[in-house]
GUDOTOR-350330 format. One record per atom (N, C-alpha, C): x, y, z; residue in three letters. Coordinates in steps of 0.001 Angstrom, whole numbers, padded with zeros to 6 digits, always signed. Example, Ala and Ser with C-alpha at 12.3 -4.5 7.8 and 13.67 -1.06 7.14 Angstrom:
BEGIN
+013190-005690+007800ala+012300-004500+007800ala+013200-003300+007800ala+012850-002250+007080ser+013670-001060+007140ser+012900+000030+007870ser
***
This chain:
BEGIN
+062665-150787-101879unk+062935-150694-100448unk+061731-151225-099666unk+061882-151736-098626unk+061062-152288-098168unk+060155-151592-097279unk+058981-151687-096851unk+058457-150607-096243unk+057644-151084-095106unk+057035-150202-094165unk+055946-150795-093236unk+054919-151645-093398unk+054188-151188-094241unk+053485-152397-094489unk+053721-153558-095478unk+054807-153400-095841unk+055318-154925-096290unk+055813-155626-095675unk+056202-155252-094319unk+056727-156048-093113unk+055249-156780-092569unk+054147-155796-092415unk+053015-156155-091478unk+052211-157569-092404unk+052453-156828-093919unk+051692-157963-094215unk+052231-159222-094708unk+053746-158956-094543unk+054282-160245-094605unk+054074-161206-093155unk+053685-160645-091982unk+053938-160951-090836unk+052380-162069-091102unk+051648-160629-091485unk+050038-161760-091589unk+050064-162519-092608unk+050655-162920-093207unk+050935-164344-094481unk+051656-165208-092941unk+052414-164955-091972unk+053124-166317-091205unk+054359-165979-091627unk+054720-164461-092550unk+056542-164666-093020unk+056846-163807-092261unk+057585-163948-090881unk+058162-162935-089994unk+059743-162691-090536unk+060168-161428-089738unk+061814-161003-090341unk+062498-161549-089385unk+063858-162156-090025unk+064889-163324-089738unk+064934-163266-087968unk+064845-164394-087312unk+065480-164113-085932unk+067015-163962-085867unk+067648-163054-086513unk+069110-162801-086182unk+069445-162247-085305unk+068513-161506-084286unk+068348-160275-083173unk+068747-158530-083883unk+069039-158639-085151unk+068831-157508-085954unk+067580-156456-085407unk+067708-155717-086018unk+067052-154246-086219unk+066942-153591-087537unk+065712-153340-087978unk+065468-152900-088695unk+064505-151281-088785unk+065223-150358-089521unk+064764-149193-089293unk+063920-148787-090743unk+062951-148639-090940unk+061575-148064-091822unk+061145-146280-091580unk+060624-146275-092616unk+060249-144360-092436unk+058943-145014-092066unk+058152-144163-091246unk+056811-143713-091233unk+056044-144361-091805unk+054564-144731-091754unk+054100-144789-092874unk+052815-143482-092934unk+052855-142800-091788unk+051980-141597-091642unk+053014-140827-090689unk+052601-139355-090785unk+052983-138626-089527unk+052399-139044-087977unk+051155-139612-088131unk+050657-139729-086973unk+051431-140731-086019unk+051845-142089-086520unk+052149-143165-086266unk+054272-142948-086227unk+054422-143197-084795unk+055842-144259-085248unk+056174-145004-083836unk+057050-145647-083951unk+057106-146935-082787unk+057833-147977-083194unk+058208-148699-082653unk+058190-150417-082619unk+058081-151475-082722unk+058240-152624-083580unk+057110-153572-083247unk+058675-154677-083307unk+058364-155771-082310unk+059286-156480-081956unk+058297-157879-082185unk+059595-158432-083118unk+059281-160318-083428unk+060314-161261-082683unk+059985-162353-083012unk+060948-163416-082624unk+062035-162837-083012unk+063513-162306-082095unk+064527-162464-082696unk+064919-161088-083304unk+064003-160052-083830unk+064158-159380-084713unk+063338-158323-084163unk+063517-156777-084365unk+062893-155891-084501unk+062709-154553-085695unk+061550-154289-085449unk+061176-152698-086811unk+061034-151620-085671unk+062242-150407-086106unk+061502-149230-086090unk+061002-148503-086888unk+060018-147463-086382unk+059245-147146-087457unk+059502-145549-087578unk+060461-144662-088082unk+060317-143265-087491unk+061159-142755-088738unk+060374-141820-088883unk+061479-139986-089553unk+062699-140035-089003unk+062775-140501-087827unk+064255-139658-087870unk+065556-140646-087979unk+066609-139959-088348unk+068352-140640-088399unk+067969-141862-088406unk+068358-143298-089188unk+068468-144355-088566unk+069493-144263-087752unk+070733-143832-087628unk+071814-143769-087049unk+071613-143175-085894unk+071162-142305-085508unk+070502-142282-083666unk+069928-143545-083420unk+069124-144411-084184unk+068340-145373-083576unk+069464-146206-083338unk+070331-146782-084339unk+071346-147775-083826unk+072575-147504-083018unk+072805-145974-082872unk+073402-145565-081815unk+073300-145915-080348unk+071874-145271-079945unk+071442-144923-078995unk+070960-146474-078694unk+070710-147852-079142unk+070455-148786-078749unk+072089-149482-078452unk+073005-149015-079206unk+074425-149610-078913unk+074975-149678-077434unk+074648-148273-077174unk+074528-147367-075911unk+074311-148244-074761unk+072871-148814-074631unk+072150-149434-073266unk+072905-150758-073111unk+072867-150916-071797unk+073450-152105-071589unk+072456-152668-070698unk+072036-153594-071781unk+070851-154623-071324unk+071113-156061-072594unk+070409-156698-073116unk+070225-157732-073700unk+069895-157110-075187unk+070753-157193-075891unk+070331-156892-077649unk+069101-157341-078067unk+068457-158726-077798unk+067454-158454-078253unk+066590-157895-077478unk+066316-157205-076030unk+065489-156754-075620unk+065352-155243-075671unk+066363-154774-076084unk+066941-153426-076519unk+065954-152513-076821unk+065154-152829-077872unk+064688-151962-078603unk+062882-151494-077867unk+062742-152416-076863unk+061565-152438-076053unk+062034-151850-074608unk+063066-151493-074114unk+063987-151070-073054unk+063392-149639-072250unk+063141-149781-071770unk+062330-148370-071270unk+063530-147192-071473unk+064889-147469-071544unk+065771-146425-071678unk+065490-145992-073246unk+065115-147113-073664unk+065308-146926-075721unk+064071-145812-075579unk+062806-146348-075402unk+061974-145740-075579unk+062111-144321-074910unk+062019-144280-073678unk+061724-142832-072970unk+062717-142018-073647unk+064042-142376-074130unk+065294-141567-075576unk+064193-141286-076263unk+063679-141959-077307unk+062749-142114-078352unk+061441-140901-078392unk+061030-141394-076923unk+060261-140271-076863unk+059987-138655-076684unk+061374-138480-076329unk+062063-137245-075870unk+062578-136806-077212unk+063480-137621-077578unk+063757-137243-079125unk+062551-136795-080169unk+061230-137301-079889unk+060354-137330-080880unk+059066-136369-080705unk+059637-135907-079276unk+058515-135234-078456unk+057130-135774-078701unk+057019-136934-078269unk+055612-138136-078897unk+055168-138783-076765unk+054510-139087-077360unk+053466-140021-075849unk+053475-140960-076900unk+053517-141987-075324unk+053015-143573-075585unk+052610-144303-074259unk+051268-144726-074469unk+050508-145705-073842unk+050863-146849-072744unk+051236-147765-073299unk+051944-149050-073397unk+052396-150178-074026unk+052817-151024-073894unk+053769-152174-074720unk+052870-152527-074947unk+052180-153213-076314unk+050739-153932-076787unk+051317-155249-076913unk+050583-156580-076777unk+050935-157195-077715unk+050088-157332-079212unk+050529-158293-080496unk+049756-157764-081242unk+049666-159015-081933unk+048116-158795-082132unk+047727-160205-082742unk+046994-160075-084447unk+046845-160881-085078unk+046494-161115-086186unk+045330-162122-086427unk+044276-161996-087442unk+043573-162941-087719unk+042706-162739-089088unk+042914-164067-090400unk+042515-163852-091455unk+040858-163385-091084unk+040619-162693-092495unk+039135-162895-092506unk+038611-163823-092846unk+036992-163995-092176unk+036114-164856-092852unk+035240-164885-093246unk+034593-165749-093867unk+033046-165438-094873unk+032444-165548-094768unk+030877-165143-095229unk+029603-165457-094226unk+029159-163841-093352unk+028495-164166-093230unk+027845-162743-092087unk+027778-163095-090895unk+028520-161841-089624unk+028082-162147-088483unk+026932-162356-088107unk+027466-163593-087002unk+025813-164092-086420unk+025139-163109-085387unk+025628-162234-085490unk+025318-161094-084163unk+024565-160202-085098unk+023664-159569-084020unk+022666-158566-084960unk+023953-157127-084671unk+024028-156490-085865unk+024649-155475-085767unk+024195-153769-086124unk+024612-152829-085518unk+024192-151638-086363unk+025114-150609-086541unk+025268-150128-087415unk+026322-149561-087687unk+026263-148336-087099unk+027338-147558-086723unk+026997-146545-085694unk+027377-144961-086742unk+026404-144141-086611unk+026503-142801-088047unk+027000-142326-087242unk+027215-141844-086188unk+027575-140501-085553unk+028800-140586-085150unk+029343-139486-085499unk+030918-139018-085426unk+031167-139031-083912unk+030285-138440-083365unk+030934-138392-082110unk+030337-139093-081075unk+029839-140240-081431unk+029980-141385-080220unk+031777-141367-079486unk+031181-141367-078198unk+032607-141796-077791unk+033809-142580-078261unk+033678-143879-078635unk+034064-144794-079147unk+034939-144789-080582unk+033941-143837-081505unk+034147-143743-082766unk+035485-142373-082769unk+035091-141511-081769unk+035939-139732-081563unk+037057-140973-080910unk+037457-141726-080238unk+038361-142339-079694unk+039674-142519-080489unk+038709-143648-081482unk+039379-144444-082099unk+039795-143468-083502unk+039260-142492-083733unk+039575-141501-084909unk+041195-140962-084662unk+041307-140569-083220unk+042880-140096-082695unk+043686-140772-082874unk+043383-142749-083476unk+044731-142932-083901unk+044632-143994-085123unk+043316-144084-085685unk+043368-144538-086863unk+042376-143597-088206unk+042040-143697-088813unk+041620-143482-090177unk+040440-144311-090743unk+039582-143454-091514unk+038869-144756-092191unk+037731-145435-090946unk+037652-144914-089744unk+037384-145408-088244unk+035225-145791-089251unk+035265-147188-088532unk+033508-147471-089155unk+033589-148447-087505unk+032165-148166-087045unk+032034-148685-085844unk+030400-149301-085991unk+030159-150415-084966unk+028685-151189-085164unk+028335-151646-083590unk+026961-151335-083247unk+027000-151421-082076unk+026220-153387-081983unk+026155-154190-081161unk+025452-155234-080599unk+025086-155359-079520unk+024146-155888-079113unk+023349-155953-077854unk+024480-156042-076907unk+024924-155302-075841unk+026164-155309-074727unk+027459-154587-075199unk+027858-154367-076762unk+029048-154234-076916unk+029231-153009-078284unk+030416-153033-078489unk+030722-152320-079737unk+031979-152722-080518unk+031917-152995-081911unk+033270-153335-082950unk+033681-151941-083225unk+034799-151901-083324unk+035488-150706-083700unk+036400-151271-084996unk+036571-150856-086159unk+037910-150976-087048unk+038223-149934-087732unk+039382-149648-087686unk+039801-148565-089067unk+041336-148819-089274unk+041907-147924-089837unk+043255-148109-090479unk+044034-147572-089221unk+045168-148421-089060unk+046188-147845-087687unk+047636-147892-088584unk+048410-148614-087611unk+049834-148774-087967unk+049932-149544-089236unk+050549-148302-090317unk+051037-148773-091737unk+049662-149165-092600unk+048440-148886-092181unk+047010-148631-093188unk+046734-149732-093239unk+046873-150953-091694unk+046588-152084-090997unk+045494-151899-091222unk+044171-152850-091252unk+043349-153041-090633unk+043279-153633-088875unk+042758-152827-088139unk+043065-152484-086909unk+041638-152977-086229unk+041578-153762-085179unk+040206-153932-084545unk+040212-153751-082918unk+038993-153231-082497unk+039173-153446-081037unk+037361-153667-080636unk+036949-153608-079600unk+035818-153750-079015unk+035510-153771-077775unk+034434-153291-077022unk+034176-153116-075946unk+032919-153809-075494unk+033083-154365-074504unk+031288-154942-073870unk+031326-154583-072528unk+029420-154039-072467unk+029350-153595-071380unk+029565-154354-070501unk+029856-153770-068704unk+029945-154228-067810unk+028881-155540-067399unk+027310-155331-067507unk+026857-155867-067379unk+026238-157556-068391unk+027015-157527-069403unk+027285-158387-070471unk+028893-159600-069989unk+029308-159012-069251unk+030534-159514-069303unk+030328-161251-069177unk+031155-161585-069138unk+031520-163443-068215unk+030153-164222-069295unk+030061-164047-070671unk+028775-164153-071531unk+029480-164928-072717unk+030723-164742-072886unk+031481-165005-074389unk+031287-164206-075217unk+030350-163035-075210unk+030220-161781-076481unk+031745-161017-076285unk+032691-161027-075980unk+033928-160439-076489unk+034148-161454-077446unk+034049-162627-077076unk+034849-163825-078605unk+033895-163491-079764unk+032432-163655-079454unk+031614-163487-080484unk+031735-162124-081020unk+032374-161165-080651unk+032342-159383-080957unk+033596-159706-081867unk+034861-160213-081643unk+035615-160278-082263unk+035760-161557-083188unk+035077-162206-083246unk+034732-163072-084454unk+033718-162664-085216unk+033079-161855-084666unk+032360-160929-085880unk+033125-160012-086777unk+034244-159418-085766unk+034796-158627-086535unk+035591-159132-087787unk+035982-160313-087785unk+036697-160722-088957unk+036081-161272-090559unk+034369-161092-089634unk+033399-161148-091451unk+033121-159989-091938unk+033924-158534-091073unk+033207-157051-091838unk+034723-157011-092422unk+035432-157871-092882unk+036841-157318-093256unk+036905-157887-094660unk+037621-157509-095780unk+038125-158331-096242unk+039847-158385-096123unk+040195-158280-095591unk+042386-158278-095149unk+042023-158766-093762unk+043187-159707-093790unk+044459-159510-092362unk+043346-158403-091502unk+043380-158833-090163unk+042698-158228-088924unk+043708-157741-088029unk+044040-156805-087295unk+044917-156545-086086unk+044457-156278-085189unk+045188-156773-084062unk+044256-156243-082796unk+045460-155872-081813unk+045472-154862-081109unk+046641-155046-079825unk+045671-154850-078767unk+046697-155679-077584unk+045877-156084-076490unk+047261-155754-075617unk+046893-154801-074445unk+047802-154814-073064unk+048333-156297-072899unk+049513-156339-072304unk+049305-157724-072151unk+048880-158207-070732unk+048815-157262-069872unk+047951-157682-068609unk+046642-157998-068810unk+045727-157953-069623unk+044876-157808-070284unk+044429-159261-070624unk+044508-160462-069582unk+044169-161448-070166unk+043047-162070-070753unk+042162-161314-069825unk+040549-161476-070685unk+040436-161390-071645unk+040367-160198-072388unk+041024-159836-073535unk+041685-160630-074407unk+043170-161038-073830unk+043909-161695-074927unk+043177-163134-074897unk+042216-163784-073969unk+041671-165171-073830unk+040737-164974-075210unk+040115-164275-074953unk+038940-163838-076366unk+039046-164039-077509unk+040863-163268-078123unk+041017-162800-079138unk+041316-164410-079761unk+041886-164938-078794unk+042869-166132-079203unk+041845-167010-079231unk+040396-166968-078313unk+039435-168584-078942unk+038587-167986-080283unk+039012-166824-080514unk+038146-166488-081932unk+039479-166674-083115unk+040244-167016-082604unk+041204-167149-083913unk+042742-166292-084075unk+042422-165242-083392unk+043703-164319-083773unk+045208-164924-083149unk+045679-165060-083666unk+047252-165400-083464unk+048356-164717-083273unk+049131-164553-081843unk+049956-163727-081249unk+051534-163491-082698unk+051934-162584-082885unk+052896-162238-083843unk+053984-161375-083303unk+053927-160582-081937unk+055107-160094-081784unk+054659-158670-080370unk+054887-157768-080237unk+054322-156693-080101unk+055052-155616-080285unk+054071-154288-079794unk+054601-152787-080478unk+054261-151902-078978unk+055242-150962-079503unk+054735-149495-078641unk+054985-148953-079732unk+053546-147928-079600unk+052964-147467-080566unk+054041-146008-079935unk+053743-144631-080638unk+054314-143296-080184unk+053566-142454-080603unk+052694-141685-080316unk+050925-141065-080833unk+052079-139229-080594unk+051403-138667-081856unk+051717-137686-081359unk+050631-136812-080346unk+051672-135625-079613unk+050954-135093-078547unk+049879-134101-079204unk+048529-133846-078653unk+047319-133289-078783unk+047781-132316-078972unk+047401-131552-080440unk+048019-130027-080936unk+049076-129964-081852unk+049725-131397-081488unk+051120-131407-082530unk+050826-131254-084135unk
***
């Protein structure tokens, strides 16, 4: 049977699932994690519960089949059903690793509870963080035991190119497939990801469970 991360990492090989406007429903690949992720044509849900509520309750809306499954009616169902929070629509990008050592001086950050690191622990695993002059790499395991990246540069660093260089660093501390989601209002951001290499693949709403659950 096919599973979450055989979808993700077929996606990062370039093999996306058929544009038929299908739906495809997957268990979990953690309790923490379930959601969405929409390709050309095609979508994954990712959840415990019924597939048969999911293809119900999308039969239901009357909007555009393939936009269905990203539908604020699908979701806010979804979320009520799942008693889960969610953020916003990411988009989500990909980028191989590469070899060599970043050219950025880096340091790896020990403490648990840097902001950054306590952040990124609430929704991935495995969380290892490195600070550089203006900024910080973040990676750990997210959706389906992804390698997951994000990064921050200070305010006063900005309009510099250290987001491209932060995230082209990030792809020499890896050895797998890189992920990154980016708002998609977020164009700075997505300008960055894309002159360091990462390549747009689809996007997700993620569904985090609620604090205490």
């Amino acid at each position: 049977m096919e599973t979450l991360r055989d979808i993700l990492d077929a996606a990062a090989r370039g093999v996306l699932p058929p544009a038929d406007g299908g739906t495809t429903v997957v268990r979990q690949a953690s309790p923490r994690d379930a959601g969405v992720l929409a390709f050309t044509g095609h979508s994954v849900v990712f959840t415990d519960e019924d597939p048969r509520w999911v293809y119900d309750t999308l039969r239901g809306l009357d909007c555009d089949a393939l936009a269905a499954t990203m539908n604020p009616r699908f979701l806010t169902a979804f979320l009520d059903r799942t008693g889960r929070r969610t953020d916003t629509v990411d988009a989500m990008l990909v980028a191989d690793p590469l070899p060599g050592e970043p050219p950025l001086r880096l340091t790896e950050i020990e403490d648990a509870r840097h902001p950054r690191v306590r952040y990124a622990r609430r929704r991935r695993d495995g969380v290892r963080a490195w600070t550089a002059e203006g900024g910080v790499i973040v990676i750990g395991r997210g959706i389906g035991g992804r390698a997951e990246v994000s990064v921050e540069v200070d305010e006063e660093a900005r309009h510099r190119g250290l987001g491209r260089a932060l995230v082209t660093a990030a792809r020499q501390l890896t050895a797998e497939p890189l992920w990154a989601q980016i708002s998609p209002g977020n164009a700075r951001s997505t300008r960055a990801f894309q002159a360091a290499g990462y390549r747009p693949v689809g996007a997700e709403a993620l569904l985090l469970q609620c604090q205490g659950s």
